[in-house]
MARDREN-623162 format. One record per residue (C-alpha): y, x, z. Coordinates in pm, 1 decimal, padded with zeros to 6 digits. Example, Ala and Ser with C-alpha at 12.3 -4.5 7.8 and 13.67 -1.06 7.14 Angstrom:
// residues 2
{yy: -00450.0; xx: 01230.0; zz: 00780.0}
{yy: -00106.0; xx: 01367.0; zz: 00714.0}
***
This chain:
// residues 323
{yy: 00000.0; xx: 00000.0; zz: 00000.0}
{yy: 00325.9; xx: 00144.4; zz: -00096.9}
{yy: 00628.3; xx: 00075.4; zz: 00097.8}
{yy: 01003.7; xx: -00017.7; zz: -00031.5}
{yy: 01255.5; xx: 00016.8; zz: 00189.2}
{yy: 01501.4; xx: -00331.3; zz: 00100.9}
{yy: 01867.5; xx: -00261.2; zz: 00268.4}
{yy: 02097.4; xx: -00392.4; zz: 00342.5}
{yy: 01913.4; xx: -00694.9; zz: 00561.1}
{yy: 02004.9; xx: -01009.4; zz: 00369.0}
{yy: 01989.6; xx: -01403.5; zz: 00516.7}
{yy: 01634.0; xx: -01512.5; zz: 00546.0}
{yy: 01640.9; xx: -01746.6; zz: 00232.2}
{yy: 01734.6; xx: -01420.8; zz: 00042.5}
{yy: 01446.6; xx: -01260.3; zz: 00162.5}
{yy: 01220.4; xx: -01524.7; zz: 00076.0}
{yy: 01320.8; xx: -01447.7; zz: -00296.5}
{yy: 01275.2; xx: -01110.0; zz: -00236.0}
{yy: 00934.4; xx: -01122.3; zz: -00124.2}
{yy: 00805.4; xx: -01425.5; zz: -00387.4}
{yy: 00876.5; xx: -01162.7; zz: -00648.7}
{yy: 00754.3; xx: -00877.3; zz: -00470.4}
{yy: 00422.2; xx: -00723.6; zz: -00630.5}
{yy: 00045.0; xx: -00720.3; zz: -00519.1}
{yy: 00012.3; xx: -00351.6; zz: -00407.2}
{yy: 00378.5; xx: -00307.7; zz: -00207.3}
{yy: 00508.7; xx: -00364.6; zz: 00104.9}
{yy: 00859.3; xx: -00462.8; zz: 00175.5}
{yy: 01042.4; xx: -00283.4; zz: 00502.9}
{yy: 01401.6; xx: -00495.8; zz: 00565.1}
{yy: 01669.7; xx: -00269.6; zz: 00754.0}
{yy: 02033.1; xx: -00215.0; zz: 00794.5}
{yy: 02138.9; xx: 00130.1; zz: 00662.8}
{yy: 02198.2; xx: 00369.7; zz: 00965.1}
{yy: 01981.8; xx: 00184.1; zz: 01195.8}
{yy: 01671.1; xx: 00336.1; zz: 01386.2}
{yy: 01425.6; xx: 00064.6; zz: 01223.2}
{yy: 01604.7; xx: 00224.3; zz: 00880.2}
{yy: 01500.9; xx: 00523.4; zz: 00929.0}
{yy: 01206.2; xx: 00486.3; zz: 01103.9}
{yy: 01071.8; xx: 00255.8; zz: 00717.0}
{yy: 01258.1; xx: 00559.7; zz: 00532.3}
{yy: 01006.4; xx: 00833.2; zz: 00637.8}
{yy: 00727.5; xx: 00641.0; zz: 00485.3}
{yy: 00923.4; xx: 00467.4; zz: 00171.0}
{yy: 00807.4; xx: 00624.6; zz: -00203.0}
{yy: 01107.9; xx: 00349.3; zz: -00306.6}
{yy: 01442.2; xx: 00217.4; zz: -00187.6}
{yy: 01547.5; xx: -00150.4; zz: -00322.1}
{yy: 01883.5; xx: -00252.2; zz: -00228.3}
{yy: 02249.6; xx: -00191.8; zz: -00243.6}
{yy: 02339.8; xx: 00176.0; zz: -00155.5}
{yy: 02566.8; xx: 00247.2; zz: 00136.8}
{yy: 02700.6; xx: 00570.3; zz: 00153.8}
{yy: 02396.4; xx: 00734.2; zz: 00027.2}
{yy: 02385.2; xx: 01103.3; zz: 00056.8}
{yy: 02194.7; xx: 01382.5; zz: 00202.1}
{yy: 02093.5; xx: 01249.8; zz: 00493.7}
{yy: 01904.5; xx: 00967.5; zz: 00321.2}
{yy: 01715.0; xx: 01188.2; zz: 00113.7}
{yy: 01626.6; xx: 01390.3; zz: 00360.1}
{yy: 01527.8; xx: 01108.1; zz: 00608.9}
{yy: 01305.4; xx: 00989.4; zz: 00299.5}
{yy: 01084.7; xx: 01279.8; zz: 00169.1}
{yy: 00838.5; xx: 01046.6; zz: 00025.6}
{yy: 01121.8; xx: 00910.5; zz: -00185.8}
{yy: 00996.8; xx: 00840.1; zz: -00562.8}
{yy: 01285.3; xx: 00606.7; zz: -00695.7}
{yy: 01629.3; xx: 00430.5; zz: -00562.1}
{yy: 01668.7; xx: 00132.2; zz: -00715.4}
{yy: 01996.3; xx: -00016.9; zz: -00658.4}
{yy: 02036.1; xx: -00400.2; zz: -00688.2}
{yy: 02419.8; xx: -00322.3; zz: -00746.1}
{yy: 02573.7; xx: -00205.8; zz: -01153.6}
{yy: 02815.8; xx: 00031.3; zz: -00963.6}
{yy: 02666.5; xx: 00395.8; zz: -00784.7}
{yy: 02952.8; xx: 00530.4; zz: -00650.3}
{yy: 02842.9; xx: 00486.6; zz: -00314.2}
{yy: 02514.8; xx: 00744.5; zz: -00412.7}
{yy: 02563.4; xx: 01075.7; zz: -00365.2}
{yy: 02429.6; xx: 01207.5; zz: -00729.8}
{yy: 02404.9; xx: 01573.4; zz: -00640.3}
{yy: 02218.4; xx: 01447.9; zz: -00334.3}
{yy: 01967.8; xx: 01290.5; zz: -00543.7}
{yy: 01994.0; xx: 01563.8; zz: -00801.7}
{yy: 01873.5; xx: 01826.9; zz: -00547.9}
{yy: 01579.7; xx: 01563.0; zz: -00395.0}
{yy: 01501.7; xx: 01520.0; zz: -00711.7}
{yy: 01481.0; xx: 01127.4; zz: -00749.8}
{yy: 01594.2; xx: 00918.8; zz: -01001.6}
{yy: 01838.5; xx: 00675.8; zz: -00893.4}
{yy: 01825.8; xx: 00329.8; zz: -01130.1}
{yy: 02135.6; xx: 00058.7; zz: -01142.0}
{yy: 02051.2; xx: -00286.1; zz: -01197.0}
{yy: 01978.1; xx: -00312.1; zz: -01537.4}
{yy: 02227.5; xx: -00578.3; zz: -01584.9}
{yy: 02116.5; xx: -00846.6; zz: -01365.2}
{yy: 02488.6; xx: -00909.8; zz: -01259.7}
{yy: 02636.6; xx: -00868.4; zz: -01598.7}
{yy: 02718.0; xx: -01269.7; zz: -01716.7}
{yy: 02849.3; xx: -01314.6; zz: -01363.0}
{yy: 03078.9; xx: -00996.1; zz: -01389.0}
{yy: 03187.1; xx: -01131.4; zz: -01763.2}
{yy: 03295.7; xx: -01524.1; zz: -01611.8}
{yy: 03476.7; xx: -01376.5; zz: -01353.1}
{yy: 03673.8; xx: -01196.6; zz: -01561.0}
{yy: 03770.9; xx: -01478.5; zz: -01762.2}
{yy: 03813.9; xx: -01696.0; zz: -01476.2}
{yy: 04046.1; xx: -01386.0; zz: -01357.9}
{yy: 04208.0; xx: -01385.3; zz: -01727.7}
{yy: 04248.3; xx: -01808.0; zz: -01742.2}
{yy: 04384.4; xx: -01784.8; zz: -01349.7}
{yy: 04638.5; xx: -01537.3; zz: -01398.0}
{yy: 04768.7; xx: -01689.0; zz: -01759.4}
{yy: 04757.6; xx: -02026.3; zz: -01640.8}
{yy: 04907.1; xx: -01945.9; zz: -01263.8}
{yy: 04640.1; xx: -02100.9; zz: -01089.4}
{yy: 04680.0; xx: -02010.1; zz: -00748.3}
{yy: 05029.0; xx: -02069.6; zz: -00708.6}
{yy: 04972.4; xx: -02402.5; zz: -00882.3}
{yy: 04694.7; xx: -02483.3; zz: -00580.5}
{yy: 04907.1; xx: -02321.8; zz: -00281.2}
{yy: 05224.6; xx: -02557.8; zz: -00417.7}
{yy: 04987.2; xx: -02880.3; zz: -00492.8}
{yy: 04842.7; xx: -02846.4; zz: -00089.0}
{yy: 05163.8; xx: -02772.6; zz: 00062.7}
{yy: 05323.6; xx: -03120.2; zz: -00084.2}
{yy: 05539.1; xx: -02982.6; zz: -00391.1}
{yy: 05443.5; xx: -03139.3; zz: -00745.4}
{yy: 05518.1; xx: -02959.6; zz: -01036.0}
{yy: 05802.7; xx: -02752.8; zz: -00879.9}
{yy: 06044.5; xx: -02555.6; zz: -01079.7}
{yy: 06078.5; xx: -02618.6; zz: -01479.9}
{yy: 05879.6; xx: -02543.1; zz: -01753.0}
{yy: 06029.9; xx: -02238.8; zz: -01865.2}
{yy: 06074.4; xx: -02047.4; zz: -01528.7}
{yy: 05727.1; xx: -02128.2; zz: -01479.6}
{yy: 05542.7; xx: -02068.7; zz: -01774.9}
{yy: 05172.9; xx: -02066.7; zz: -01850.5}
{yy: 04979.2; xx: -01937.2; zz: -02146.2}
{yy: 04721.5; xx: -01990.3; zz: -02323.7}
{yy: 04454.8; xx: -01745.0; zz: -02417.4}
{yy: 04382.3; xx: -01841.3; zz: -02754.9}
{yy: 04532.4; xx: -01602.6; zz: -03039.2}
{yy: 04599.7; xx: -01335.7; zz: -02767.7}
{yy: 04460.5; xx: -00997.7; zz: -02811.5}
{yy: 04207.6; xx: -00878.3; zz: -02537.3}
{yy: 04143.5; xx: -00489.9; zz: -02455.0}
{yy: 03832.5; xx: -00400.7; zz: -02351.2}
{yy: 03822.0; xx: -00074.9; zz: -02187.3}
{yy: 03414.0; xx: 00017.1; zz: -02130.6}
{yy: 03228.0; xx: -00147.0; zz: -02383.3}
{yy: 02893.3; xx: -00138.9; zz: -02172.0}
{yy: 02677.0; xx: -00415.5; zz: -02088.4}
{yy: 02946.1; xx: -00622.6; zz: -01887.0}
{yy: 03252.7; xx: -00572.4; zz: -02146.9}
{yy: 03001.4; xx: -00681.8; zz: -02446.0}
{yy: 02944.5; xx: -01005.4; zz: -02235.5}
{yy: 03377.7; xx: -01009.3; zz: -02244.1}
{yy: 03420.1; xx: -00975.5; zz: -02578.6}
{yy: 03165.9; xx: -01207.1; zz: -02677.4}
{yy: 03289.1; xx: -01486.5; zz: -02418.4}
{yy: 03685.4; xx: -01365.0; zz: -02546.0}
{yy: 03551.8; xx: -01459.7; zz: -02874.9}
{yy: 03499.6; xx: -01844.5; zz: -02790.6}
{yy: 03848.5; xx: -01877.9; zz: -02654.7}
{yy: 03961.1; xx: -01744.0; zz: -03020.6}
{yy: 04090.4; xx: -01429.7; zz: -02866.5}
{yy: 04115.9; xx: -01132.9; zz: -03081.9}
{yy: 03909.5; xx: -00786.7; zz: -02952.7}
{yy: 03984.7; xx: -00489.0; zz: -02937.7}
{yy: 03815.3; xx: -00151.0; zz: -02739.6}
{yy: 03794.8; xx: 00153.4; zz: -02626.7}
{yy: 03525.5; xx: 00381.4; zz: -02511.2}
{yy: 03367.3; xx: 00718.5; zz: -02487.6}
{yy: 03062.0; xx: 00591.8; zz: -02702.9}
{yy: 03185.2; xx: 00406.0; zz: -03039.6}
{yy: 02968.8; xx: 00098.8; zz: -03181.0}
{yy: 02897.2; xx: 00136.1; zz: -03502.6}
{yy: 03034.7; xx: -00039.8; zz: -03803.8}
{yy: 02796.0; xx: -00311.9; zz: -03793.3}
{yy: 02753.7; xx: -00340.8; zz: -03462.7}
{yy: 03155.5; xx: -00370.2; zz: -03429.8}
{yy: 03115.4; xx: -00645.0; zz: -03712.9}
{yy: 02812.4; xx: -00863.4; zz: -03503.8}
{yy: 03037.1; xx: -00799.9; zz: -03183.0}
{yy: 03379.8; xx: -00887.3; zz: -03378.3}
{yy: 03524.0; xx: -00575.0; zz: -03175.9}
{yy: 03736.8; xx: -00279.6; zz: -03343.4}
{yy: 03769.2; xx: -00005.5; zz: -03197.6}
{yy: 04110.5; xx: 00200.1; zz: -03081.5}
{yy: 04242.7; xx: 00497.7; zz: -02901.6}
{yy: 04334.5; xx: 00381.8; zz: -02508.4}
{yy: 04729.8; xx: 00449.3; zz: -02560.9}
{yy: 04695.1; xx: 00184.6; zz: -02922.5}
{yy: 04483.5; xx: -00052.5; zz: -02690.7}
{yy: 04741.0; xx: -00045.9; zz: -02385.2}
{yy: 05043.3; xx: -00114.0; zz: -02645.5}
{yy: 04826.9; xx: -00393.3; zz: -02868.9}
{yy: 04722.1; xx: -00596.0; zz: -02590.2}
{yy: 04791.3; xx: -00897.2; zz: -02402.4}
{yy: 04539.3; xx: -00866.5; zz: -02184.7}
{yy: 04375.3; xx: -00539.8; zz: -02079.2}
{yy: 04052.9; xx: -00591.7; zz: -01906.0}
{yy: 03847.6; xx: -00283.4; zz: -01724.7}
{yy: 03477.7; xx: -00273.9; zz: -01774.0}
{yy: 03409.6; xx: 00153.6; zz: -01654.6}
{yy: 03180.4; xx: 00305.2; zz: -01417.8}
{yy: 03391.5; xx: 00504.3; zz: -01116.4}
{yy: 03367.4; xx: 00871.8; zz: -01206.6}
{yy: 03582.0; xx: 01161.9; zz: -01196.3}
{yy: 03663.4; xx: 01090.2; zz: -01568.9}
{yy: 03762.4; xx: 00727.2; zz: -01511.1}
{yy: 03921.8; xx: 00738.2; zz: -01123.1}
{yy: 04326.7; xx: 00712.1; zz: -01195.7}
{yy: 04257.8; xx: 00627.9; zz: -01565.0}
{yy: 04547.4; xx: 00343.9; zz: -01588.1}
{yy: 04817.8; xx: 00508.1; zz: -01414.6}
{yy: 05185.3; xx: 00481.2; zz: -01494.4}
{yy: 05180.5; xx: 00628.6; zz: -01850.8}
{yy: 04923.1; xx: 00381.2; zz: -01944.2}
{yy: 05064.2; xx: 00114.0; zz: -01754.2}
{yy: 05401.5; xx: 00170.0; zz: -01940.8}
{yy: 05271.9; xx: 00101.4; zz: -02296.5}
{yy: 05195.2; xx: -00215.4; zz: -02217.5}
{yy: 05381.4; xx: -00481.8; zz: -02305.1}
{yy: 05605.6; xx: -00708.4; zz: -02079.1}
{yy: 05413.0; xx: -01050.0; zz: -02175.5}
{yy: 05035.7; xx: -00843.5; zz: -02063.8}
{yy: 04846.6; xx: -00900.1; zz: -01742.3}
{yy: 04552.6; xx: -00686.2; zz: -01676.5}
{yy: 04209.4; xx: -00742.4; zz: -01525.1}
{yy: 03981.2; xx: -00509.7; zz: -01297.1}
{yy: 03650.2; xx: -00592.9; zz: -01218.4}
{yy: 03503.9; xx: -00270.4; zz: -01161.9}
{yy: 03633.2; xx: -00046.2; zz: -00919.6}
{yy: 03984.9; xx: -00005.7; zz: -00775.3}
{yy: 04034.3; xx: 00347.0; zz: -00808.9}
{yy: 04015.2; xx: 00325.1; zz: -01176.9}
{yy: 04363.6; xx: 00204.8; zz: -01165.3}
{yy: 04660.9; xx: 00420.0; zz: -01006.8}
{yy: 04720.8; xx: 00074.6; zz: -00775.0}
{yy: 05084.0; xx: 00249.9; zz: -00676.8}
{yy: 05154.1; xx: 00205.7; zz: -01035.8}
{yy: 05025.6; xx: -00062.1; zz: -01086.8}
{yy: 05188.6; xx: -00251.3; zz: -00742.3}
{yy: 05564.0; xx: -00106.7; zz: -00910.6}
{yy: 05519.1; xx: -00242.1; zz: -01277.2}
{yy: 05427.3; xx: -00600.2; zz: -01113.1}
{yy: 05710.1; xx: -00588.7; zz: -00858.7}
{yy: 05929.9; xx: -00493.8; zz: -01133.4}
{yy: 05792.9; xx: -00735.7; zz: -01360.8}
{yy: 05751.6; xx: -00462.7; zz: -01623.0}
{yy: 05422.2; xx: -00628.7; zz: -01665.6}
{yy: 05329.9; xx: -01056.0; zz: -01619.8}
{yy: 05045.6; xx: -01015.1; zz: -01373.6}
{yy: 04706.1; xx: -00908.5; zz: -01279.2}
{yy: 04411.7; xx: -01019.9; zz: -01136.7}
{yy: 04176.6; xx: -00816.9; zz: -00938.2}
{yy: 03814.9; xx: -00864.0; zz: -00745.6}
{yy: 03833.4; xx: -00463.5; zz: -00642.9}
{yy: 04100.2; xx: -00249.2; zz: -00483.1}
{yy: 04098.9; xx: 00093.8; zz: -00421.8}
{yy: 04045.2; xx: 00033.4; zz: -00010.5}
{yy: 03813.8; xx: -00289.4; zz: 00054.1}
{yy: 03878.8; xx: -00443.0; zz: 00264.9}
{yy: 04249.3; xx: -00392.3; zz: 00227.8}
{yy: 04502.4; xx: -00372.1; zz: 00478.8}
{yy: 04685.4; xx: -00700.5; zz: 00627.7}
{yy: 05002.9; xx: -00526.1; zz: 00523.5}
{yy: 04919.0; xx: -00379.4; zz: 00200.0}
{yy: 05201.4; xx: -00482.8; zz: -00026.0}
{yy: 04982.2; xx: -00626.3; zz: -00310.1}
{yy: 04899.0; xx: -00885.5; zz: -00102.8}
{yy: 05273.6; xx: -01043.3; zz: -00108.2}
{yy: 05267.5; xx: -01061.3; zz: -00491.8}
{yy: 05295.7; xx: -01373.5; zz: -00634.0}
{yy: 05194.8; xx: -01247.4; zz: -01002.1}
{yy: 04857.4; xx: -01091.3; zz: -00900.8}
{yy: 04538.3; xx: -01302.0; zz: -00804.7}
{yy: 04305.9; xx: -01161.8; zz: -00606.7}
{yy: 03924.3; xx: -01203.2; zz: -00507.3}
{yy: 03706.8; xx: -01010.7; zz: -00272.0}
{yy: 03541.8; xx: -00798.1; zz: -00466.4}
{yy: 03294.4; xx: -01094.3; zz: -00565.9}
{yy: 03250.0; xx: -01071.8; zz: -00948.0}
{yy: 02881.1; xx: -00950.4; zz: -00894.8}
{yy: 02662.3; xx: -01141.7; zz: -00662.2}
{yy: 02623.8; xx: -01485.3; zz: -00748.1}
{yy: 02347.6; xx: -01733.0; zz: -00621.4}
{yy: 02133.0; xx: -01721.8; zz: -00967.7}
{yy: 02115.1; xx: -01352.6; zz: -01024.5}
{yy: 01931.1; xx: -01249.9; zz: -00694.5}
{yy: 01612.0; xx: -01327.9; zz: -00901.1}
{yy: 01724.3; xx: -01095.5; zz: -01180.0}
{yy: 01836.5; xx: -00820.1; zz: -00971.6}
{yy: 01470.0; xx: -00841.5; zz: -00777.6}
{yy: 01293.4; xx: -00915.4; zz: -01101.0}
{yy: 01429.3; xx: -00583.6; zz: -01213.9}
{yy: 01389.6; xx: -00375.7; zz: -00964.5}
{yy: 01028.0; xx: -00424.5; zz: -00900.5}
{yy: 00982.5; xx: -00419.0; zz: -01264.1}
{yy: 01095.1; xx: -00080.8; zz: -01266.9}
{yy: 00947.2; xx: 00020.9; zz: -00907.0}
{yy: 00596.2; xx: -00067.0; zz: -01118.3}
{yy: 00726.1; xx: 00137.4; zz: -01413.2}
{yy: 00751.4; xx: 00440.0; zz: -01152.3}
{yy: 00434.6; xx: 00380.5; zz: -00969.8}
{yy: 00241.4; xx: 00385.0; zz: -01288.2}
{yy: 00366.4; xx: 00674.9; zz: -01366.0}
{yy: 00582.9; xx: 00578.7; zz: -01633.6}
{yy: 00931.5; xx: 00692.3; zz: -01655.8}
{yy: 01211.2; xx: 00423.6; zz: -01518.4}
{yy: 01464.7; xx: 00210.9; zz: -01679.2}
{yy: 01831.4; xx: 00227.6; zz: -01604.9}
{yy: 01886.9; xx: 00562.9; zz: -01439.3}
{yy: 02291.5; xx: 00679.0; zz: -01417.6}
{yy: 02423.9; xx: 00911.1; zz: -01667.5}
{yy: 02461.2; xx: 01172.8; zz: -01444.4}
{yy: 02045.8; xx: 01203.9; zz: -01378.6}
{yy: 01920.2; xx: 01079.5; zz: -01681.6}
{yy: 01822.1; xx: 01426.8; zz: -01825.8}
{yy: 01699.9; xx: 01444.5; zz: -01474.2}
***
């Protein structure tokens, strides 16, 4: 019996989809990271199934055994990767199991920001209809607008195609180009960053956190845009100078934002963002959603299998894929 290490502990109806899909052949150890039970399942695991918290060398070495980490999470900037280089174990994302959610909260993000939504809501509970006129407080409509996609991974495929049915007009960037025909099925076109910060209304950011992509809108980027843009992060806060970013919207150099991550999560009470009336903001929620705890189980233990058969696993970050 092989033993997978799930952390961190989740409600019990959670677990009971955890262990329906768990396979003949496994046992499942449930543990809060840091904890004496979690180390205690560590020494034994050949797998860890879960979302990584500040995974580094003392996990690996608390977890000799260790065969795979299987995160149920996209992002891995909580893993230490030259951690798990030197232990020599692959670390896997989730293959995608949160990708649709990630895509519809961006566009719920986009519609919210263009359309004012939460300010609409706070005024409708607090007893004011309609207030102010309809050109102080103007809404938009996504249709003819220009999205940016910056990442064109799993997630910001899922954007464009979604942008697509609101009539939206897509554009990218990214380190890896589609090619020609691939552009043509997505109905993408590809651009240089600065051209995609000047050409688009809305610039939405779809990157892993890495040193090449931590500060990569800051306040040159954030100047190209154009007055009328808003832009949307769902992927990590640090990807965006937030500094910059807090001064263009108080200056209204750009029309808004909306954001599910910031570069400290929680943030502060006082953290000026927060007093913004053009940004809407969520909790860093884009990922988990009730449906896709089957996918993100379904593939992990798929590719907990793949390992234990000695077969080579799916999904494993950049930085340890020639691993």
């Amino acid at each position: 019996m092989s033993t997978v290490l799930f952390a961190p502990r989740q409600p019990e109806v959670i677990l009971e989809i955890l262990r329906s899909l768990t396979p003949a052949g496994f046992d499942v150890a449930v543990a809060d990271p840091g904890t004496p039970e979690f180390y205690q399942a560590a020494a034994d695991a050949e797998y860890f199934l879960g979302f990584a918290r500040n995974m580094g060398s003392e996990f690996f070495r608390s977890a000799p055994k260790m065969r795979l980490v299987q995160l149920t999470s996209a992002g891995y900037d909580q893993v230490d990767v030259e951690a798990a280089r030197k232990a020599g174990v692959p670390v896997s994302n989730n293959g995608g199991a949160n990708a649709i959610a990630v895509a519809e909260h961006t566009m719920m993000l986009m519609l919210a920001t263009l359309k004012r939504l939460v300010w609409h809501h706070n005024n409708v509970v607090a007893g004011t209809w309609r207030i102010g006129n309809l050109a102080d407080a103007r809404v938009y409509e996504v249709a003819g607008k220009t999205l940016g996609v910056i990442g064109l991974g799993n997630i910001g495929k899922k954007v464009a195609r979604r942008a697509a049915g609101f009539d939206m007009k897509v554009i990218y960037y990214d380190i890896r180009r589609l090619t020609e025909d691939a552009e043509d099925a997505l109905g993408a076109r590809f651009v240089l960053l600065a051209e995609l910060m000047r050409r688009a209304d809305v610039v939405s950011l779809h990157v892993p956190l890495d040193d090449s992509t931590r500060g990569l809108i800051g306040a040159k980027e954030i100047a190209l845009m154009k007055p009328s843009a808003i832009i949307v992060n769902t992927c990590r806060g640090p990807v965006i100078d937030e500094n910059a970013l807090y001064q263009a919207l108080k200056s209204e150099q750009i029309m808004g934002a909306g954001l599910d991550v910031m570069v400290d999560e929680p943030p502060k009470p006082n953290h000026p963002m927060l007093a913004l009336p053009n940004v809407t903001l969520t909790p860093h929620s884009a990922g988990p959603t009730w449906d896709n705890w089957w996918s993100r189980f379904r593939n992990g233990f798929d590719n907990i299998e793949r390992v234990a058969s000695g077969r080579a696993p799916l999904w494993v970050i950049p930085e340890l894929a020639s691993q």
